[in-house]
C-alpha positions in Angstrom: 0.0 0.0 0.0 2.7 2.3 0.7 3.9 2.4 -3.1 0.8 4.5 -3.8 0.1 7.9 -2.7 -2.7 7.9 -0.2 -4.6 11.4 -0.2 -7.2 12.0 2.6 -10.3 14.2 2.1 -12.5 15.6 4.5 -15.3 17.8 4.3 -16.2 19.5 7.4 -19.4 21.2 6.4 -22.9 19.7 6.4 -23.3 16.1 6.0 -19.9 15.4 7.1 -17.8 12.4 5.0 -14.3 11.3 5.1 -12.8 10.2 1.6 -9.4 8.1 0.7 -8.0 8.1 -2.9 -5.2 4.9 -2.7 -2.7 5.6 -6.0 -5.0 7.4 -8.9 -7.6 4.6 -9.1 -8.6 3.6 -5.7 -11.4 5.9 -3.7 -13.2 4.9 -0.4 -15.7 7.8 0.9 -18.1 7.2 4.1 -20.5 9.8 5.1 -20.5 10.7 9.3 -24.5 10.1 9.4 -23.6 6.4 8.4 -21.8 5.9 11.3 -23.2 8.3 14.0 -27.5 7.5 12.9 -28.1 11.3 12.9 -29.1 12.1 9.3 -26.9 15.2 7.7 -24.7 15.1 10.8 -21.7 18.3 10.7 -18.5 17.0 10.1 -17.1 18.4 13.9 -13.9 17.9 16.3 -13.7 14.3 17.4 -14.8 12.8 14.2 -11.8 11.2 13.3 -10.5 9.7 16.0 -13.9 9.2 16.9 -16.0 7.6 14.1 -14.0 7.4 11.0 -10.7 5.3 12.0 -12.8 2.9 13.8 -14.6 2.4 10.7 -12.2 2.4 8.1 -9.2 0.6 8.6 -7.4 2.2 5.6 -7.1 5.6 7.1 -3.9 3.8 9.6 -1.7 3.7 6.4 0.8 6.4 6.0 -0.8 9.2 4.1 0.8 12.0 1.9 -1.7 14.3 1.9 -4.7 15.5 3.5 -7.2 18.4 2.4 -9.9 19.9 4.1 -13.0 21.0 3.0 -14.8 24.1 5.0 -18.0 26.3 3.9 -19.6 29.5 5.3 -19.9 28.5 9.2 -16.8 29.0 11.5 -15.1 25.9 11.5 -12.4 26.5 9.9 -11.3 29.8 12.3 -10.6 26.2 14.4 -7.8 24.8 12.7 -5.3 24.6 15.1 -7.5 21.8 16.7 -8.3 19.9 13.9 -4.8 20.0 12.6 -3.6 18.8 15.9 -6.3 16.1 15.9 -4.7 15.4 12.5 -1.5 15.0 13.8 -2.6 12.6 16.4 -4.5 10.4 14.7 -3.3 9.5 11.1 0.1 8.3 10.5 1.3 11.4 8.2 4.5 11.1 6.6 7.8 13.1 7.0 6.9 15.7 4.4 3.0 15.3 4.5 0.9 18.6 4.2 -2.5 19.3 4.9 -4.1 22.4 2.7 -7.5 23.5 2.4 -9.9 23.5 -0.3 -12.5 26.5 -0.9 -16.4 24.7 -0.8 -17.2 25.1 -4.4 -14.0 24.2 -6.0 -14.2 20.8 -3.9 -17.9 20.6 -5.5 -16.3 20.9 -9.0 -13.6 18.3 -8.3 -15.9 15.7 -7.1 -17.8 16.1 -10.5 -16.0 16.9 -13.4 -12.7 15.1 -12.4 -14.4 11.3 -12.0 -16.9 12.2 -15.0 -16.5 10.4 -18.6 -15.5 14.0 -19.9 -12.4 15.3 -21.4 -13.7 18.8 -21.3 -17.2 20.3 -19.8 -18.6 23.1 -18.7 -18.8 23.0 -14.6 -21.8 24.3 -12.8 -22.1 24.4 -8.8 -25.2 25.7 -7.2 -26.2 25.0 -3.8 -27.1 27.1 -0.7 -23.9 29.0 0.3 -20.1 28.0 0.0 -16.9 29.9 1.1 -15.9 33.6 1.6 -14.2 35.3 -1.2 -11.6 35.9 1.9 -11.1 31.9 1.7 -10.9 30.9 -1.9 -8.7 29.0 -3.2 -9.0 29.2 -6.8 -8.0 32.3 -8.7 -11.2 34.7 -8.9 -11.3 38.2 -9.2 -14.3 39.9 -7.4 -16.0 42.8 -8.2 -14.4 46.0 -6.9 -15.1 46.9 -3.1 -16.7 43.8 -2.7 -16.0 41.9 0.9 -14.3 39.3 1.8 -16.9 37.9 3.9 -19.3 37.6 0.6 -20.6 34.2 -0.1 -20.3 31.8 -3.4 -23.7 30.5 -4.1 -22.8 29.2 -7.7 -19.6 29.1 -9.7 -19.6 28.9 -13.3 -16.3 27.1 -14.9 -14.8 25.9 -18.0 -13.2 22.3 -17.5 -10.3 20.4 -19.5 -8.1 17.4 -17.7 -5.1 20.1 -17.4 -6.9 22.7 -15.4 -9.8 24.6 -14.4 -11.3 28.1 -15.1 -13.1 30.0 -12.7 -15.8 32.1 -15.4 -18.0 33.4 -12.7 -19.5 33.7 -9.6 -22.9 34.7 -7.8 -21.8 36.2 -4.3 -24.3 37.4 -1.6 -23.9 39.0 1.4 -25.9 35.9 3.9 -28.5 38.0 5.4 -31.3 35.8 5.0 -33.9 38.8 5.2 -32.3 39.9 1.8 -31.6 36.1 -0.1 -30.5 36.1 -3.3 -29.4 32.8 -5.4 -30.8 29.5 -6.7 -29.7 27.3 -3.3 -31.2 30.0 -1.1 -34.2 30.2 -3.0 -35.5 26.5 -2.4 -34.2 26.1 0.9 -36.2 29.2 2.2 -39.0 27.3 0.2 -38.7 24.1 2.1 -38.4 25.7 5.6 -41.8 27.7 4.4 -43.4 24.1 4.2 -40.9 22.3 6.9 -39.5 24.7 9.1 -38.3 21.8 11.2 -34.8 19.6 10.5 -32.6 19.3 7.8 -32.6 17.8 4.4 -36.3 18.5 3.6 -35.6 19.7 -0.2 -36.6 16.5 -1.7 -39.6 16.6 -0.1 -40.9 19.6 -2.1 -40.0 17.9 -5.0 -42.3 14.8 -4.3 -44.9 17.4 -3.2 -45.3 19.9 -6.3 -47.1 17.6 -8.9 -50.2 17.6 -6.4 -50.6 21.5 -6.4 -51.3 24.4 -9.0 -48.1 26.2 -10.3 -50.1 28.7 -10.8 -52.9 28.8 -7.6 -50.8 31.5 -5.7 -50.0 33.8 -8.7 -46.5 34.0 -7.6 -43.9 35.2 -10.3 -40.7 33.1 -11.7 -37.1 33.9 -10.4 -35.3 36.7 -11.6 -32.1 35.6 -13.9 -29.6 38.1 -14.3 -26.8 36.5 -16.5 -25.3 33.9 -14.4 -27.3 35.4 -11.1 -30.6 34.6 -9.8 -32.3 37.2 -7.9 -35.1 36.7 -5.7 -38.3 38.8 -6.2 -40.2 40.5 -3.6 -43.6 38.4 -3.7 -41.5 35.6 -3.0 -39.7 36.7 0.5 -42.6 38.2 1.7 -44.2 35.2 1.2 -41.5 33.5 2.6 -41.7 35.9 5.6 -45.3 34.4 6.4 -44.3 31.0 6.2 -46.9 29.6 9.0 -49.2 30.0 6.4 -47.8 27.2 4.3 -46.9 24.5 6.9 -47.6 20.9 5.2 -50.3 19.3 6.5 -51.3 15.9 5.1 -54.7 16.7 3.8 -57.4 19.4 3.7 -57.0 22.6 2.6 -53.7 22.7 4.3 -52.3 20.3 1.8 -53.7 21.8 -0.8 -51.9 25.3 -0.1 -48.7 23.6 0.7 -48.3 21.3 -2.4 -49.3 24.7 -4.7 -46.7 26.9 -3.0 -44.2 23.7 -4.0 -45.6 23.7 -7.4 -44.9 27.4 -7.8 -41.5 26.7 -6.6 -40.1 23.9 -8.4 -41.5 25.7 -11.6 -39.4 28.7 -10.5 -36.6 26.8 -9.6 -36.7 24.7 -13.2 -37.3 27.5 -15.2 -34.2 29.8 -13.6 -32.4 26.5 -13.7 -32.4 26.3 -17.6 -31.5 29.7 -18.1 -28.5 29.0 -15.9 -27.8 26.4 -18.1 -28.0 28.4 -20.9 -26.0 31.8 -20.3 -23.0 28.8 -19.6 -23.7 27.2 -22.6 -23.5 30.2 -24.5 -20.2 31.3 -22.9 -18.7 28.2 -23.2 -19.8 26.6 -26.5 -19.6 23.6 -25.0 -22.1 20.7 -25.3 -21.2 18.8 -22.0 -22.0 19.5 -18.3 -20.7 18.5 -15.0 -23.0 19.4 -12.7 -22.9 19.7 -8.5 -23.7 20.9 -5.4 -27.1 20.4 -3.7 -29.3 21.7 -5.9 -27.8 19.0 -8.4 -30.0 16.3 -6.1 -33.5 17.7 -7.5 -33.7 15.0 -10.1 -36.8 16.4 -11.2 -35.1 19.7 -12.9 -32.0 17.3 -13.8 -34.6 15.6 -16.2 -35.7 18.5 -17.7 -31.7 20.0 -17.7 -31.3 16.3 -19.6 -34.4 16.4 -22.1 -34.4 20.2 -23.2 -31.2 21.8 -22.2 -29.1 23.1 -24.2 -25.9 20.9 -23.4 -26.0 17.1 -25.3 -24.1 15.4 -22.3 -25.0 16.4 -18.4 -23.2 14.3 -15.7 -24.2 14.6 -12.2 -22.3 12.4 -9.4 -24.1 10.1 -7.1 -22.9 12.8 -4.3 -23.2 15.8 -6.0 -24.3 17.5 -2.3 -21.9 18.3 0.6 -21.5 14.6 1.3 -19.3 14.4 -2.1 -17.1 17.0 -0.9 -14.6 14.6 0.6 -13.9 13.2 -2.6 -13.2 16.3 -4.2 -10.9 17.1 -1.3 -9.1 13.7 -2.2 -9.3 14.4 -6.3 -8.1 18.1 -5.4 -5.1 17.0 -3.2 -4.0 14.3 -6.1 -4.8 16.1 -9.0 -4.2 20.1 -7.9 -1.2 19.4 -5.1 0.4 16.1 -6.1 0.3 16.5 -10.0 -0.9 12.9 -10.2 -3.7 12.4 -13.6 -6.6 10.5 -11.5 -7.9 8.0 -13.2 -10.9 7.0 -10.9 -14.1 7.4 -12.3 -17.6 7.4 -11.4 -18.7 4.0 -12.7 -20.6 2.9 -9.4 -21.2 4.4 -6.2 -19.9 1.8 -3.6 -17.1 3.1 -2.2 -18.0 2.3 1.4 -15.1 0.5 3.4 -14.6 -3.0 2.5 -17.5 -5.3 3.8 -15.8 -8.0 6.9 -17.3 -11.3 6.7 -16.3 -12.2 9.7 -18.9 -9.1 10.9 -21.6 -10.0 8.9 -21.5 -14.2 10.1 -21.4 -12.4 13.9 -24.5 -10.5 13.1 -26.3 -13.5 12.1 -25.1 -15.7 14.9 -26.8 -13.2 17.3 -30.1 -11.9 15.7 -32.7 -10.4 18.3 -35.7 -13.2 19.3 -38.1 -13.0 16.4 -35.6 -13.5 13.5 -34.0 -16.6 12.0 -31.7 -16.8 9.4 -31.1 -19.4 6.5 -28.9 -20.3 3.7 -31.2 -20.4 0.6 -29.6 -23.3 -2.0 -30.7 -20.6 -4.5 -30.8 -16.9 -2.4 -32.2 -15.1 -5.9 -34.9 -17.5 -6.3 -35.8 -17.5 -2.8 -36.2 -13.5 -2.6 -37.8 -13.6 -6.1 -40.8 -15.8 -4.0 -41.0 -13.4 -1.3 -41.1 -10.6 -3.6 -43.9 -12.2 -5.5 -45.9 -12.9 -2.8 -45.9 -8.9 -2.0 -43.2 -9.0 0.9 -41.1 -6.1 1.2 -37.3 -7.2 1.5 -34.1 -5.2 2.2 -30.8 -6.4 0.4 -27.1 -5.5 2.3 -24.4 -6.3 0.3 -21.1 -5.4 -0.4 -19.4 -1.9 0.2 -21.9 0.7 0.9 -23.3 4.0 -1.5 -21.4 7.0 -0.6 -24.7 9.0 -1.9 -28.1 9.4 -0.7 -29.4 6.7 -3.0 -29.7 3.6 -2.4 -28.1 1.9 -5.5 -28.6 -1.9 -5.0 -26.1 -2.4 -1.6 -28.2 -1.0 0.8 -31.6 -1.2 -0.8 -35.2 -1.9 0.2 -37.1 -3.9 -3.0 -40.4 -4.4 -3.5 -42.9 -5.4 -6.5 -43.9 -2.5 -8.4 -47.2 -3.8 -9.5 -48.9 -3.3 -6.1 -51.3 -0.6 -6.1 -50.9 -0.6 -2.4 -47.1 -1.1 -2.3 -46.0 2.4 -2.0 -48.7 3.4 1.3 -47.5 0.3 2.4 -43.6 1.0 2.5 -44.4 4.7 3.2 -45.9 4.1 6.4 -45.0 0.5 7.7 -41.5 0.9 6.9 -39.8 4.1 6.0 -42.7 6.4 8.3 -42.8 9.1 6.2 -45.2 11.0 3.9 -48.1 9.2 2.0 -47.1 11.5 -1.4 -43.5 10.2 -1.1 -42.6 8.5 -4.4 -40.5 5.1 -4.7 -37.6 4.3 -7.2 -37.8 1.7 -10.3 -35.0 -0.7 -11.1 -35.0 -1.1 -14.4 -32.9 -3.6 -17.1 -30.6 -1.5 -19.2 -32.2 -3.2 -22.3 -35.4 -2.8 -21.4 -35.5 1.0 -20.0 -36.5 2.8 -23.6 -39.5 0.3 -23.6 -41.4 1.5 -20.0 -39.6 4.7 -19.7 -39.1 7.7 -22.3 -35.4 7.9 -21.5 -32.1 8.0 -24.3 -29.6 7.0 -21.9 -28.7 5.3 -19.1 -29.1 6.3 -15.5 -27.3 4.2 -13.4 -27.4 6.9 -10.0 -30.7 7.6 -10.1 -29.8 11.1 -11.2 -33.1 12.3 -13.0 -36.5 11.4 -13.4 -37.9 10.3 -16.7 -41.6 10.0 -17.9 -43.3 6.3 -17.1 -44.6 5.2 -20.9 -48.8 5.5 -20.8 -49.2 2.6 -21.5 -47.2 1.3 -18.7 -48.3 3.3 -15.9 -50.9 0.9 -15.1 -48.7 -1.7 -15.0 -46.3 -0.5 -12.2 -48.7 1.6 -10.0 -45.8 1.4 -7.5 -43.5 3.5 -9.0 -45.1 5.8 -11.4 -45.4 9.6 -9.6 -48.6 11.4 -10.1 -47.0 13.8 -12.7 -46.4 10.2 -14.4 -42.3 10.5 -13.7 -40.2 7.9 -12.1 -36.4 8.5 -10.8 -34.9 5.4 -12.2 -32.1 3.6 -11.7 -30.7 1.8 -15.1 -29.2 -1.9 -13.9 -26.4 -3.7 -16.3 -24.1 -6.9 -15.0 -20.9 -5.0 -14.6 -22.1 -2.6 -12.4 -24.9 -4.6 -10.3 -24.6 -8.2 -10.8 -26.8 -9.5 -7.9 -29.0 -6.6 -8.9 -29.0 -8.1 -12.8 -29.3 -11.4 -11.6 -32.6 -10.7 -9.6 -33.8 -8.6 -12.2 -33.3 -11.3 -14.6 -35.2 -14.0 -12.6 -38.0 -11.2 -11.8 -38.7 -10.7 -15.8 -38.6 -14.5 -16.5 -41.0 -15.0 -13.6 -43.3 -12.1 -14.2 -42.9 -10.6 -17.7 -41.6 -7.5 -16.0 -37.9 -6.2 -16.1 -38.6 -3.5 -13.0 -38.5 -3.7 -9.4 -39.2 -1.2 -6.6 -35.9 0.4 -5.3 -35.6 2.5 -2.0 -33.3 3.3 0.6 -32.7 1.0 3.6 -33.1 2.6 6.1 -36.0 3.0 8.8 -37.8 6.3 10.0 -36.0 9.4 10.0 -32.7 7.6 9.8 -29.7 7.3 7.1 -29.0 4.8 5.1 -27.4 1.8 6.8 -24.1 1.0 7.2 -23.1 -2.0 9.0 -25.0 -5.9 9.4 -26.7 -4.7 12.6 -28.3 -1.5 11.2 -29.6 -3.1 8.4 -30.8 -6.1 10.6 -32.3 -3.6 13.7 -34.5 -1.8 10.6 -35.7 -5.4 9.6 -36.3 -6.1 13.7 -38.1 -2.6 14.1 -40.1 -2.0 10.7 -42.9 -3.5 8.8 -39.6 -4.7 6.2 -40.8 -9.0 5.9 -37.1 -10.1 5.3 -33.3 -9.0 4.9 -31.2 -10.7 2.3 -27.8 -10.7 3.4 -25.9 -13.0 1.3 -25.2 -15.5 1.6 -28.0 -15.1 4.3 -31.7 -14.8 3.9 -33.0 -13.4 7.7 -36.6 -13.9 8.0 -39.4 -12.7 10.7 -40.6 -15.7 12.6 -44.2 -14.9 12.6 
């Protein structure tokens, strides 16, 4: 291991995450929440010694380099502490450095760097980054503006021997004056959620129950590469107790039209962002990030009708994916090494320990037993049929927020009552909350209107007429489905069961969701994934080469 360089990342932001790059192949990323069961947990003092060595036995080799990744709170006026905490905990070499990363340049690196592109245009839009005061990327601001201004999207023109910074949208960070794409939806998810974290794709499940245009509320204002918020928007956002979501009534009815009026917004002032960069860089592919670059819904339309041919979004294209820009930053940027790691799945969990996992099932709570199926596909391919809902934990975990095959909840897609059923039995969350299809590769263009694949469940596509009634499951009131294209290189238990499925039922699609119970992350190790069988309406956990059933 020591012949390779080893290159740390780790963002220290929102949704804290940890990354390794081993040579210019080789990435393992784990997000904090994974570990810690608190959904979008900071990355704070105490996480390394504390939750990620324990965890990933790869951060004890020596390591060249680390990079940290920082944003608009104060964390970073603490680096004495976290450098010492460095210091103690990781076995740095002689002449190791550790150098920061400005928040949207580690947005950039995480996208364009592991994309299939050779040259791109590079858009990052989320809720705010760094200071001007703390970039590190060559940008000149405007004259007299402060150092305490805020990134909220970065415009960039992309080859494999450097990065160009084209433009920026700063803003002050005085909420009562917002300004900016990011800002915009997550003052229009607190209106509806004022409560927690992470809410945004929420609104985007809510707005194809309401009228765009019930609330007469006007589109964004796009300036160029800015977006500019008007005022019946923050004085509506000022009022927000009149829009909390309520799950029926007229309650729900003014909630889901206020998030039909913004996703509109946010589509439309989307595109033309799309557009002024398109035109300013000629270019007719897109690496696109931050975590506005999660709103699958726009993505499909960015896809469909943009102007750029290509658009790649990672599978952590939010803060989460940070740490693996750090890492791509530090090898690329500091070490001068061509990375050659690309995004062609998005397991990069640690490796899984059998030795755990036969533990696990040698102590399961009273109320589960385990077998060894002969044939484990054919087995959940039974259960499946005979509408039980069954988790699958395999293999290294997603570094994303979307469950991907490794740590997925599956379910058949032909049940009209499937998706209540998961909604509230299982994941104990909203009734309008959509689920995922799996889908063949082959077989995609024939249930879905889709050109390409979409392996990270990056956008959502239109469900084919005449196969909505087939797979009530899946298919989204506005007729959409975020899909998740499945081909044997990539998946192969996934191919394998989806395979069987189709021979069994006709049907090449599954349901797809994350595993994970209410309110909680995605999980991580055997016992999560066994406590959310123990503690949900889940039927039964395939762990292979286990099959863990529910005695009653």
């Amino acid at each position: 291991m020591a012949d390779f360089p080893i290159v740390v990342g780790i963002n220290r932001t929102q949704d804290g995450s940890i990354a390794v790059a081993v040579g210019d192949a080789g990435m393992y990323s784990l997000q904090k929440e994974r570990i810690t069961r608190r959904k979008h947990h900071w990355g704070r003092l105490g996480d390394l010694p504390d939750r990620y060595l324990p965890a990933m036995p790869l951060l004890k080799e020596p390591v060249d380099l680390v990079v940290e990744g920082y944003s608009s709170d104060a964390e970073i006026e603490n680096l004495e502490d976290y450098h010492e905490e460095l210091r103690e905990s990781l076995s740095l070499k002689e002449d190791a450095r550790i150098v920061q990363v400005s928040h949207h340049l580690s947005h950039l690196y995480s996208a364009f760097h592991p994309s299939p592109f050779e040259q791109a245009a590079g858009l990052v839009v989320d809720n705010q980054g760094s200071p001007v005061r703390r970039f590190t990327e060559p940008f000149t601001p405007p004259p007299g503006a402060s150092g305490d201004l805020l990134e909220v999207a970065s415009f960039y023109l992309c080859t494999r021997d450097g990065v160009e910074c084209l433009a920026k949208q700063l803003w002050h960070g005085d909420w009562a004056d917002p300004a900016g794409l990011g800002c915009f939806y997550t003052l229009l998810t607190k209106a509806l959620w004022p409560e927690g974290e992470g809410n945004e794709g929420k609104v985007m499940g809510l707005a194809p129950y309401g009228d765009p245009d019930a609330l007469g509320l006007p589109g964004l204002d796009v300036r160029g590469h800015e977006v500019l918020i008007p005022p019946a928007w923050t004085e509506l956002f000022a009022r927000r107790e009149d829009f909390l979501y309520e799950p029926g009534g007229e309650p729900f009815r003014r909630a889901a039209n206020l998030a039909a009026a913004g996703q509109r917004a946010f589509e439309h002032a989307l595109a033309a962002l799309a557009d002024w960069l398109h035109a300013r860089t000629g270019l007719d592919r897109l690496a696109f990030a931050g975590g506005t670059a999660l709103n699958c819904s726009a993505n499909g339309l960015l896809i469909r009708r943009g102007p750029f041919r290509e658009v790649f979004v990672p599978p952590s294209p939010h803060d989460g994916g940070t740490a693996i820009g750090c890492a791509l930053y530090g090898l690329e940027a500091v070490l001068g090494v061509r990375g050659r790691w690309r995004w062609r799945d998005d397991f990069l969990g640690p490796d899984p320990d059998e030795s755990e996992i036969t533990a696990a099932v040698g102590s399961l709570p009273d109320g589960l037993v385990a077998e060894q199926p002969e044939d484990l596909i054919a087995a959940m391919v039974a259960l499946l049929e005979d509408g039980r809902v069954v988790g699958l934990h395999q293999g290294r975990s997603e570094s994303g927020p979307r469950a991907l095959g490794n740590r997925s909840i599956i379910g058949d897609p032909r049940r009209p009552d499937i998706q209540d059923y998961i909604n509230y039995e299982v994941k104990g969350r909203e009734w309008f909350r959509p689920l995922a299809p799996l889908v063949l590769a082959e077989h995609a263009q024939r249930f879905f209107d889709v050109d390409r694949p979409a392996p990270f469940m990056q956008y959502a596509a239109e469900v084919r007429p005449e196969c909505r009634e087939l797979l009530p499951g899946i298919t989204h009131v506005d007729g959409t489905a975020r899909l998740q294209t499945v081909e044997p290189e990539r998946t192969p238990f996934l191919h394998a069961l989806l395979n069987r499925w189709y021979a069994r039922t006709g049907l090449p699609v599954l349901i797809n969701t994350s595993l994970n119970g209410p309110g909680r992350p995605l999980t991580e190790t055997p016992e999560h994934s066994i406590d959310t069988l123990r503690t949900t309406g889940m039927h039964a956990l395939v762990m292979p080469p286990y099959l863990i059933r529910k005695t009653d």
